[in-house]
N, C-alpha and C positions, 0 to 999 in steps of 0.2 A: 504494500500500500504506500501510495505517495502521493503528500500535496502539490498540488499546480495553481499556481498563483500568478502564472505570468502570460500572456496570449502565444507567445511561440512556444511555449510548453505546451500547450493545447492543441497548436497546429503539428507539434510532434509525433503526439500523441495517437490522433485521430488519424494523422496519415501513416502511422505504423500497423493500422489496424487492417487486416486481410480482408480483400472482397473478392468474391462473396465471404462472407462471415458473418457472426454474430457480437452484440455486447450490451450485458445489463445496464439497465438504468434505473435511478431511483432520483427522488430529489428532497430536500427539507424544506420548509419554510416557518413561518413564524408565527400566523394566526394567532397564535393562544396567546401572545405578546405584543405584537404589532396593530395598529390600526390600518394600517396601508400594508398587506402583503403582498409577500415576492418571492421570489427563487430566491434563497439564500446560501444553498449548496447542492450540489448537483455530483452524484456517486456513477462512476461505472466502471462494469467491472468486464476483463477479456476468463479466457478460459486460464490466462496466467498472471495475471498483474490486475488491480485494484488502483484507480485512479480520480481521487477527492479534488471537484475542479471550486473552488475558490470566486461567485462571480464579483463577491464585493471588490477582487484584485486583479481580476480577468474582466478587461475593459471588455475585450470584443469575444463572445461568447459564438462568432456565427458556424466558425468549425462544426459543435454542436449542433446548429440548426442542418448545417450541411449532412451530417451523420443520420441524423430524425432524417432525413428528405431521401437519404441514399436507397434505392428500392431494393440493391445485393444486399443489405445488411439489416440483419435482423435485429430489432428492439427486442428486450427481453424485458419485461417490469412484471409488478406485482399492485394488482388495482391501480389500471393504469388512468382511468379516465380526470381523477385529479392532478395528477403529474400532466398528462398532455395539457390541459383546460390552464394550469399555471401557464407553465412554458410558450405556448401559444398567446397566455394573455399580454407575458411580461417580453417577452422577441418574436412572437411570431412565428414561433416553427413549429412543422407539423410533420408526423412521422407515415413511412409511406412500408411499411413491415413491420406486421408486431407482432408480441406473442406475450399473453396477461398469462401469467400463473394460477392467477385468484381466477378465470374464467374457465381454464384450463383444469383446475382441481376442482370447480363446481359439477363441472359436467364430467368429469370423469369419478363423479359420486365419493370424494372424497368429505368426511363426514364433519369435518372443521380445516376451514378452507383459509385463515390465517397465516400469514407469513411463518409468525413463532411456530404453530401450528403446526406446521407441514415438515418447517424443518426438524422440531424434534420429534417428531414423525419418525420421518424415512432417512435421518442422517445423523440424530441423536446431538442436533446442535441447538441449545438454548442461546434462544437471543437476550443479552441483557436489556430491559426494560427500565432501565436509569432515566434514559435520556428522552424519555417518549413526547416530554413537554419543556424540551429544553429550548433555550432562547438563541435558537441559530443566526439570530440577524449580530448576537455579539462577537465580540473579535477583542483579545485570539481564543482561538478553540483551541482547549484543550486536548492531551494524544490521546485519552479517552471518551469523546465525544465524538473523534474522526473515528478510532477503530471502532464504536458502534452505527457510525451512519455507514462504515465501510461493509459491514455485516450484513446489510440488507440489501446488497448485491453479489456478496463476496461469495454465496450460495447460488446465487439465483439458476447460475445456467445448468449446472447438473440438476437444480429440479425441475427445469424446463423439459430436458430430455426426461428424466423418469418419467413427465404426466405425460408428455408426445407419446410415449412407450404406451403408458396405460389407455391414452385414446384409443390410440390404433387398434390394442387388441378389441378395446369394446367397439368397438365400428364409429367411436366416435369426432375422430378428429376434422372431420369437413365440416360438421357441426361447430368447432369451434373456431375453427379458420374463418368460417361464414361470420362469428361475433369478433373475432380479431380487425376483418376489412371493416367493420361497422367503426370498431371503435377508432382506425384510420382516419376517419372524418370526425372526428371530436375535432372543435374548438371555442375557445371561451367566447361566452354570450354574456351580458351583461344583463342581468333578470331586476328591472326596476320594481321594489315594492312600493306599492303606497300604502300609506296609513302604517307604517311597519309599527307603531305604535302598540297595536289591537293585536298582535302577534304575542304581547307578554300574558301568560299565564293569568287570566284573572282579569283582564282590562277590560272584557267587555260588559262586567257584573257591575260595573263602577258606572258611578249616575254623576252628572253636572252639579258641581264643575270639579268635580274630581277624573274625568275622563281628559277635560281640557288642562288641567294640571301634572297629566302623566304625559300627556303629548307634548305639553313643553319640557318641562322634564328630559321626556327622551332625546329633544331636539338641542336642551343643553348639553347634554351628556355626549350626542355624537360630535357635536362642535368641539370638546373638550377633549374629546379622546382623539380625533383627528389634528389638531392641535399637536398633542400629546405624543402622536404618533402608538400610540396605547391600547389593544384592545379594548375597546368597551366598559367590559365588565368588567375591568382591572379599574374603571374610575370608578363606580357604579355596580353594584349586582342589578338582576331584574326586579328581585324581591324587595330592594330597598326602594327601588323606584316607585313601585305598587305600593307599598306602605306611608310611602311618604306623601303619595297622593291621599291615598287613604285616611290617612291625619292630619291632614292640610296645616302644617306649622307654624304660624307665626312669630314665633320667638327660637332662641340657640337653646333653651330648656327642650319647646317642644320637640327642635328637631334630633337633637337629642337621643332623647325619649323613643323616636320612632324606631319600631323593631327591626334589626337588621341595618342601621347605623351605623358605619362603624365609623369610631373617634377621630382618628385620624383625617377622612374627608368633611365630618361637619367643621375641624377647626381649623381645616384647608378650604373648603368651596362652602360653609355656611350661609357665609353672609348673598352669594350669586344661589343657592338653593333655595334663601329665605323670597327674596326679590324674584325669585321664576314661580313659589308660589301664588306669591303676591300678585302680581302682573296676571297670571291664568284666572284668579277669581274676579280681580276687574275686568274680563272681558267681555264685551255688550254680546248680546245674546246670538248676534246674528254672526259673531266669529268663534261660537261655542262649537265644537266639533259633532260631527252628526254621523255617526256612522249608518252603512246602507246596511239594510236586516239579510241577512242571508236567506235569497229565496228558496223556499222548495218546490223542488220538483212533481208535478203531479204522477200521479201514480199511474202505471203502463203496464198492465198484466200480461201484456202478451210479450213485451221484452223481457218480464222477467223468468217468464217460463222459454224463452229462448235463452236464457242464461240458465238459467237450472241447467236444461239438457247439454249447454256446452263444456258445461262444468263437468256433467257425468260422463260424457265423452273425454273430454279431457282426464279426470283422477282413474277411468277403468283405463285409459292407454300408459300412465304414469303407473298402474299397480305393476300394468304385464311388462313394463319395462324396469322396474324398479328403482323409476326416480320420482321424486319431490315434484306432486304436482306443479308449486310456481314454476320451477325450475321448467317444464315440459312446455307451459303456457300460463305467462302470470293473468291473476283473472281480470287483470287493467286490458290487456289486448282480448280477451273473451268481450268484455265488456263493449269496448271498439267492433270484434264481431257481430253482437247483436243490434247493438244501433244502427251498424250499416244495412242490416237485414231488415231493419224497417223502414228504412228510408228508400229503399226499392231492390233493383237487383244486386244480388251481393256479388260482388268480386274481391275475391280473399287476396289478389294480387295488388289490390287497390289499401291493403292492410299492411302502412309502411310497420307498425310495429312490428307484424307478425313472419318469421323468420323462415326460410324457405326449408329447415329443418324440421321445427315446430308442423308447419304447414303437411310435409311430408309426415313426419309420424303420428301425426294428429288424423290423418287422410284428405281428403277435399270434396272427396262425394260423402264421407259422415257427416264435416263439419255442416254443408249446405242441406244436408239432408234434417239434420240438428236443428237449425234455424228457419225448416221451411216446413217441418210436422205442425198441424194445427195443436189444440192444447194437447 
């Protein structure tokens, strides 16, 4: 294992590597610390050497995009769709050869599909779990920080070939090849929530102006953490947030007082917590927050007994095969099935979730046969 800190280390590196061939990837980042995440280390490993690339000192990273883009060389990672969805966010690259482990051991019926999991499994290697929430955006990393981020590639390729192995024999490897290309086309999207307010635990029990006090609240709390550069909930829990609506404070006694408090921020941000209650209960009526009622759906007896029967189609071909209904057909794309089958003629090719695996061992004249019985 060695670190590379420097961009012609990298371009060393990567042009030493054989094509066609293969090399693990993994990456860290920071979330559980940061408020702006990013690639903060980035792991791969060959069938001989282990290589820690450094981006906070590695100006130009594109080698690596080069490598992701190469179509002779196989990506090897382990639940890969947040590592690409990073990487992709923070340079832009996207990989054109994979090979997920974690998808790999789902479908070759392995029964705890975890990294640590698998390796002490089938290689009797325990991962140390020290570092699971360590703070990778600091610097320097210590040599046991590297050798565990170095771990989580340093295995990867012999258990790539063991589960290849174990596809093959179960007839299942085009089945995963089929979710490998899928996951080729991952790239980060940016998912706008609104109201992310209504998301905390409890927020919508809350009546005026304790709703309009939790939405400022929130709204200081991400201003502060992004400032801060600080996860969130390193300035703030949710539960203090809730509570503190809930009590509406007016003095440093009450807020205080409020459950889940802790000392240290009321005698740091008090007085800007007392002043955002404040300000939320002078609010004239018409800027009190209104949230929309979540509608429901009327009720459609004939889609749901098209769901029954796709479902018992679906767990009798999961019994005779002996895998985990989701795993065969999650019942999110059953679901997608039936709707379409009431909106006119079905075409299961018109079913992007549904996998041309799925489709096949599922059958195509059951599935339409399923959706087109009267009750």
């Amino acid at each position: 294992m060695h670190l590379i800190a420097e961009t012609s280390e990298l371009e060393r590196f990567v042009a030493g590597l054989v094509s066609p061939g293969r090399v693990a990837l993994d990456t860290e980042a920071a979330s559980f610390h940061r408020y702006i995440d990013r690639v903060y280390l980035i792991q791969l490993s060959t069938d001989e050497d282990t290589a820690i690339i450094d981006p906070l000192a590695v100006g130009d990273l594109s080698p690596i995009g080069r490598l992701l883009g190469d179509p002779t060389i196989e990506i090897v990672l382990h639940d890969a769709d947040y590592d690409l969805r990073t990487l992709n966010r923070d340079h832009g690259f996207a990989a054109a050869n994979l090979f997920d482990t974690k998808v790999a051991a789902e479908l070759a019926g392995e029964p705890a599909i975890g990294l640590s999991a698998l390796l002490e499994k089938h290689f009797g290697v325990r991962l140390n779990k020290k570092f699971q929430r360590a703070d990778w955006s600091a610097r320097p990393l210590s040599e046991e920080m590297l050798a565990y981020a170095a771990d989580d590639t340093r295995f990867l390729l012999r258990l790539r070939d063991l589960l290849e192995r174990k596809l093959q024999e179960l007839g299942r490897l085009e089945w995963a090849r089929e979710e490998f290309a899928r996951l080729e086309a991952t790239r980060w999207t940016a998912t706008p929530v609104t109201d992310a307010y209504l998301r905390i635990k409890g927020a919508r029990r809350l009546r005026l102006p304790q709703l309009a006090i939790l939405r400022e609240l929130y709204t200081w709390r991400d201003a502060t953490a992004r400032r801060l550069d600080r996860a969130p909930f390193r300035v703030l829990g949710n539960a203090a947030l809730l509570a503190t609506a809930q009590a509406q404070p007016g003095t440093m006694a009450d807020l205080s007082a409020v459950q889940g408090m802790p000392r240290t921020v009321a005698a740091r941000w008090g007085t800007e917590l007392l002043d955002t209650v404040a300000r939320s209960r002078a609010l004239p009526d018409a800027e009190m927050p209104r949230p929309k009622r979540r509608t429901r759906t009327s009720p459609d007896a004939d889609y749901d007994r098209r769901l029954e029967r796709l479902k018992e189609l679906r767990n009798c071909r999961a019994q005779e095969l002996n895998m985990g209904p989701g795993l065969l057909c999650p019942n999110g794309t059953l679901q997608l099935i039936a709707h379409a089958a009431g909106d006119g003629e079905l075409r299961l090719g018109d079913i992007e979730e549904l996998r041309h695996w799925q489709r096949k061992l599922l059958g195509e004249r059951e599935v339409l046969a399923a959706v087109a019985r009267e009750t």
